[in-house]
C-alpha positions, 0 to 999 in steps of 0.5 A, a space after each residue: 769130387 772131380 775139382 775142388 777149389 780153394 779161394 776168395 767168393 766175393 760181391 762184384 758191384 758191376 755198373 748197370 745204368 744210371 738212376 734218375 738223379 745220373 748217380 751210377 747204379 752198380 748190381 750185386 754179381 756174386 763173384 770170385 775166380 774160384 767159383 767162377 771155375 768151379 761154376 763152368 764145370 759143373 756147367 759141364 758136368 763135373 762134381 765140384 767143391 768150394 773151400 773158403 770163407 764169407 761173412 755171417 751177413 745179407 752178402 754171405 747167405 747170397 753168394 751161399 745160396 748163388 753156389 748152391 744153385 750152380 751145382 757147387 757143393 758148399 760144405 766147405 763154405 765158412 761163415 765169420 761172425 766178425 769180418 763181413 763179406 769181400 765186396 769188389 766195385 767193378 769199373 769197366 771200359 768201353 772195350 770191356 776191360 775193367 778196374 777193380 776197388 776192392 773193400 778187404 782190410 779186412 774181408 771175410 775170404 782173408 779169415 780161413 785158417 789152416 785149422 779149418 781145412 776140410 781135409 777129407 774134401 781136398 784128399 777127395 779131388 781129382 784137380 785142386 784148383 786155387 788163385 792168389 788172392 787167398 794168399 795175400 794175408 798170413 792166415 789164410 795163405 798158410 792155409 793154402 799151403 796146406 791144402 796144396 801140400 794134402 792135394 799133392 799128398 792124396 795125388 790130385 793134380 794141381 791148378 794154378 790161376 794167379 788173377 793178379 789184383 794188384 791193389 790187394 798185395 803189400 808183396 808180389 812176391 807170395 804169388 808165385 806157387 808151382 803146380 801142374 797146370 798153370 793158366 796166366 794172362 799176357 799181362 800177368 806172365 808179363 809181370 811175373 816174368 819180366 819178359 814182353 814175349 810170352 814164350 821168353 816168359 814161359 821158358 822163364 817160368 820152366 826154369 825155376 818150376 817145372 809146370 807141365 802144361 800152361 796156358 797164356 790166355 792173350 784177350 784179343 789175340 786167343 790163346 796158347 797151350 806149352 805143353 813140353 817142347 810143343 806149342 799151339 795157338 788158338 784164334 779168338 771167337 770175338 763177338 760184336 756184342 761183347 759188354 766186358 770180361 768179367 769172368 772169360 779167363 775163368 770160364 777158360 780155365 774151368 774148359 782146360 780142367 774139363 779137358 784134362 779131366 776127360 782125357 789126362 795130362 799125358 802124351 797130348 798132341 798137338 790136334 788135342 792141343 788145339 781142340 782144348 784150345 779151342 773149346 775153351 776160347 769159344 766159351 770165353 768169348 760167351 761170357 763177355 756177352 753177358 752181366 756177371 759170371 758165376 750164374 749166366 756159364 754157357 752150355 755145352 752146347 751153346 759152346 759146340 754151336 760156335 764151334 
């Protein structure tokens, strides 16, 4: 496998309309930051894996059958008797923001136990790729721990996306994992670090782990890439008919893996910097044209079109 990753695969009830009565009506998505990386690259060609948990129920056999028909292979894809499927209510605001509720206490992806790692998946992986929600029960986040220590041990390089959820942690703290490559949001490197600036928050960061490359992902205002002493910037591609973000900062993350996994972590210059940058920007901006994100990752040339 090219990327494997590690995480929580949910139901994202996402507003669509009202019915007749003015009662809101919300649209089942199948969601998940790790799927949704793993989702764009094998938009983009590469072999991918999901390790995880989800209910034995009507929610389950969907989001099994929505990974399965990305490309996503799905043998690490467990099922719970007992705990139902992760579902999050998905609020979103006139500018595309959104506000998430979730109902997990608690919900399937929490029920991976260390036990249950597929090992032989893991060691396989070029990239481990995982998040933050799978850290926010004992079990589960010890199993984490352990596929990130087989990872390392099999010489696979190690992604890091927190995706903050705040509502989910009783501790904050258990966030904070070091990896190779790490990919934050503004306001996320805000919370971590304490610093309004982003490269105040970077150098934070370097002190206390030694992260190669990071990417701060700014919304409106694009991205950056730390990669050693050298920073780069990258404009955004905004688009008039953007109808929320669900999913821009994972399918910006799943461009940056694709880049690292075509051209390496090492000795990047500051033009390969930028095309990374760039590339993944513009399909960031796609995404927030469109309902959901696990099914509707923009083709790669649909991407060098904007380009």
């Amino acid at each position: 496998m090219d990327v494997v990753a590690l995480g929580e695969l949910l139901i994202d009830f996402t507003e669509n309309g009202v019915s007749g009565q003015g009662n809101p009506l919300f649209e089942a998505n199948p969601g998940g930051a790790p799927c949704n990386v793993l989702a764009m690259l094998s938009r983009l060609g590469h072999r991918t894996a999901f390790i995880g948990k989800v209910g034995n129920d009507f929610f389950g056999k969907q989001l099994e059958d929505a990974i399965t028909e990305v490309g996503i292979d799905a043998a690490g894809l467990l099922k719970d008797d007992k705990v139902h499927t992760t579902l999050a209510l998905v609020h979103t605001y006139p500018d595309g923001d959104r506000d998430f509720s979730f109902y997990r206490n608690p919900g399937a992806d929490m029920m991976l136990m260390e036990e249950e790692l597929p090992e032989e998946i893991i060691r396989g992986a070029k990239i481990f790729h995982f998040g933050t929600l799978s850290m926010t029960h004992p079990g589960v986040r010890a199993a984490t721990k352990k596929a990130i220590a087989v990872a390392k041990e099999a010489g696979a390089l190690i992604s890091f996306d927190p995706n903050i959820r705040k509502p989910l942690w009783d501790s904050m703290e258990d966030a904070r994992e070091q990896c190779d490559i790490l990919k934050i949001s503004d306001n996320e490197i805000q919370w971590l670090t304490g610093k309004e600036d982003y490269t105040d928050g970077v150098r934070w960061i370097r002190e206390r782990y030694p992260v190669p490359l990071i990417l701060v992902s700014m919304g409106k205002e694009g991205s950056r890439a730390y990669y050693k002493d050298r920073i780069v910037e990258a404009k955004p591609f905004l688009q008039p008919n953007t109808i929320e973000t669900t999913g821009a900062g994972d399918t910006f993350c799943a461009c940056v893996l694709h880049y690292v996994l075509e051209h390496g972590l090492e000795g990047l210059e500051e033009k390969d910097l930028k095309e990374m940058l760039r590339f993944a920007n513009a399909a960031a901006s796609l995404i927030t044209t469109r309902k959901g994100a696990l099914r509707v990752m923009p083709e790669k040339e649909e991407i060098e079109k904007m380009l």
